[in-house]
C-alpha positions, 0 to 999 in steps of 0.5 A: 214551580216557585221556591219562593217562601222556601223550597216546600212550596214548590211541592205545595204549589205542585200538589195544588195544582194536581200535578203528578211531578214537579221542576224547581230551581234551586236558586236564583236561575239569574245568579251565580251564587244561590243562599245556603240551604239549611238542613231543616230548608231540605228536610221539609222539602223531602217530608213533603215529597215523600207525603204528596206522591209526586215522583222523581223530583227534578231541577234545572239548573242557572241559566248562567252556566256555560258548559261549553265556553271556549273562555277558560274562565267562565268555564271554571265558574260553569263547572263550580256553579253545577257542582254546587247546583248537583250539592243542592239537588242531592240534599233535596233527593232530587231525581234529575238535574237538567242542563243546556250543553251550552254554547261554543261562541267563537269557537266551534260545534265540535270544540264545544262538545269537546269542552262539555264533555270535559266539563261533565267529567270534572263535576262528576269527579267532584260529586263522586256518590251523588245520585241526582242525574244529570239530564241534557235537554235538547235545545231550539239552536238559537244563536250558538247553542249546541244541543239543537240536533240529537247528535250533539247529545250523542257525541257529548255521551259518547265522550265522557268517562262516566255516561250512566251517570247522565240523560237526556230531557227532550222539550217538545218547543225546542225539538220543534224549533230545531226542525224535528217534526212529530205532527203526524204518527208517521212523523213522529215515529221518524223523529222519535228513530233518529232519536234512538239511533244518535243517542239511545232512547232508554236515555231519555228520562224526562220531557218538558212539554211546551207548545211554541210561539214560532214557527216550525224550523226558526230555532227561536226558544218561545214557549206557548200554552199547550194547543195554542202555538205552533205545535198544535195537540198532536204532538202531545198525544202521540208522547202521552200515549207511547207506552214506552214514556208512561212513568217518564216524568213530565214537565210544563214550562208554559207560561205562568199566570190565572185565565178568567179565574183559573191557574193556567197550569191547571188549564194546560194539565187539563188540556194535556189529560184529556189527550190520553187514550 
């Protein structure tokens, strides 16, 4: 949801909306620095949490960051922007903060992991306390893009110093765009395995749920409406009615915007509601 008019807003527009959760950013998703907040910018926003009953708060972090870069430089601005972006989550009780691991470049997949890890490890020293959780979404694989394959989040895990302090957020479009189906139960029961044996699934702490405008495998990033893409609904069922993700906040990230008089996000909701059993 939206911050502009101030970070309240982002709980109000949840609300209205009838949502159960909310994803915000904190600023600017295209800039490297973010206005300061003010203490009273925070309280409103945790008052209204605490009044509305939308749980476990999220962020997601600038799009700028490079957790993975080769370039020494934009590595150091990448660790400097995620601190701060963990400072400003954790004045607004923030639950999760999600992240893309970033994309190697020139270098390499396993450089690039080595480079996340070792970018992780360093935000952690310098947020020692913070509770916010850092959540590492599983991407489509455009370009160089590391995440696209569930044993990137593993070896990323299995390399940093202080795993407990991160997750993972798996985003329905992306999962399908990197070539993991869930069409079928059959499906998604195997896509949901190999999910449990690269990386745990007691990590996985929070969905996006988008349908996708490309086609199965094109490691293309292009969200659609829920029902109207390339996914269809059943992917969709079978996550809402695992028993094991009933509490597991989830996030839409469809595309904004009002249909014959009615907010599309009330429309997606609606779409996804009805699929519970």
């Amino acid at each position: 949801m939206s911050i502009a008019g101030g970070y309240l807003n982002a709980v109000l527009a949840a609300q209205a909306a009838g949502c159960d959760t909310v994803q915000l950013f904190t600023k600017n998703n295209n800039q490297w620095l973010g206005k300061p907040m003010t203490s009273e910018d925070a309280r409103l926003f945790r008052d209204a949490i605490r009044n509305s009953g939308i749980r476990l708060p999220t962020a997601h972090n600038c799009y700028l960051i490079n957790l993975a870069s080769p370039d020494d430089a934009m590595w150091k601005r990448s660790i400097d922007a995620m601190v701060d972006e963990v400072h400003r989550s954790e004045l607004l009780g923030l639950s999760y903060l999600v992240t893309h691991p970033g994309s190697h470049l020139e270098s390499s997949v396993e450089a690039g992991l080595s480079r996340v890890a070792n970018a992780l490890d360093e935000i952690h020293r310098q947020t020692l306390g913070a509770t916010v959780q850092i959540l590492l979404e599983i991407t489509a694989g455009q370009g160089t893009n590391l995440g696209h394959r569930f044993e990137h989040i593993g070896a990323i895990l299995n390399q940093v110093r202080d795993p407990d302090r991160l997750g993972v957020c798996l985003d329905t479009c992306h999962a399908f765009a990197a070539g993991y189906a869930m069409e079928t139960s059959a499906d998604y029961r195997a896509t949901m395995r190999e999910f449990d044996r690269a990386i745990g699934v007691k990590l996985l702490k929070a969905f996006h749920l988008n349908d996708s405008k490309r086609e199965f495998g094109s490691r293309v990033d292009r969200h659609e409406h829920i029902g109207r893409g390339h996914l269809g609904l059943a992917p969709f069922r079978h996550i809402l009615n695992d028993a094991r993700f009933r509490r597991t906040p989830m996030v839409l990230e469809t595309p904004k915007g009002v249909e014959k008089g009615k907010d599309l996000d009330v429309i997606n909701l609606r779409r996804l509601r009805r699929l519970v059993l």
